[in-house]
N, C-alpha and C positions, 0 to 999 in steps of 0.2 A: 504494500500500500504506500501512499505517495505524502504518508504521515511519520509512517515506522522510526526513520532518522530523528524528529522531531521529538516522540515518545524515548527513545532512546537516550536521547542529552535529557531531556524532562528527569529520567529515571534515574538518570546518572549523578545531578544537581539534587536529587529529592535523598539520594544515597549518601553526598557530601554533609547536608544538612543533618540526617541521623548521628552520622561521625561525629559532625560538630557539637549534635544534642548531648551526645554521650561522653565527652570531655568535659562539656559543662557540668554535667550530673555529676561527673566524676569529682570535681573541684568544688560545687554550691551546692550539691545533694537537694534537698528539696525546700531551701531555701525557698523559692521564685514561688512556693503555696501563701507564703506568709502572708501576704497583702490581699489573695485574692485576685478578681477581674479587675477591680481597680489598681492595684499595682501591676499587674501586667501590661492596663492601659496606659499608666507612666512609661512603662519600659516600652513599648512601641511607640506613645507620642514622640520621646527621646532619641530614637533611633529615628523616627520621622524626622523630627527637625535638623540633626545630626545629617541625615542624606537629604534634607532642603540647601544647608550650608555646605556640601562637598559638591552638588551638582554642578558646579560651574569649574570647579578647580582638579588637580589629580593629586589627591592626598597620597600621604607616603605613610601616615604610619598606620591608618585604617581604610583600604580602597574600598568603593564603593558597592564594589560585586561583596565583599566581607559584612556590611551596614546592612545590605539585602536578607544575606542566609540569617544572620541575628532576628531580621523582620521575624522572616519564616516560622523561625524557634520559638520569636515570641506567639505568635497568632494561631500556632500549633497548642503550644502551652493552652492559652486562652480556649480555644477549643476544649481541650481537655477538660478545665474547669468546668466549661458548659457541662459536658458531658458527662461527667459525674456529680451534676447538679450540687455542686458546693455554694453551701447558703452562708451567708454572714456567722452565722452561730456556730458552725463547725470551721467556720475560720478562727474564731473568734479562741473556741477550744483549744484549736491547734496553738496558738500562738501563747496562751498560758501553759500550756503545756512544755512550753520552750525556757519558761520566764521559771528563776527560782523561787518557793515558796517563801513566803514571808511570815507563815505561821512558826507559833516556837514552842 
């Protein structure tokens, strides 16, 4: 088919981004839950504006194609939360549960 090539690099690009997820994971573990949809929405505005300000220049210490796959990771992530229907309250859990108890 006269797509194949196309699906191809798609697949290849979509394989980079896994790689990439899996370093992160490795280094923030599941940090990136703390905040929620709403901190994941910081971390994509961020990377948004971030590749607003590189589009005209050729950065050197983060190129553009790299500000891209971060996107990806992020709005992956995000998904995720969709999809396992994390409500404020089991954020909220999580995140005490992080914090040391102040009872004595």
């Amino acid at each position: 088919m006269m797509y194949t090539k196309e699906i191809e690099n798609f697949i290849k690009i979509i394989n980079e981004v896994v790689e990439l997820k899996k370093k992160k994971a490795k280094d923030y573990g599941s940090s990136w839950r703390m905040f929620g949809l709403d901190g994941i929405y910081v971390q994509i505005g961020s990377k948004f504006f971030r590749l607003w300000n590189l589009r005209n220049t050729n950065p050197k210490n983060e190129p553009i194609r790299d500000t891209l796959r971060d996107l990806v990771v992020y709005c992956i992530m995000a998904i995720q939360l969709i999809d396992e229907n994390k409500t404020e309250a089991e954020i909220d859990k999580f995140v005490k549960g992080l914090k040391p108890s102040n009872k004595k």
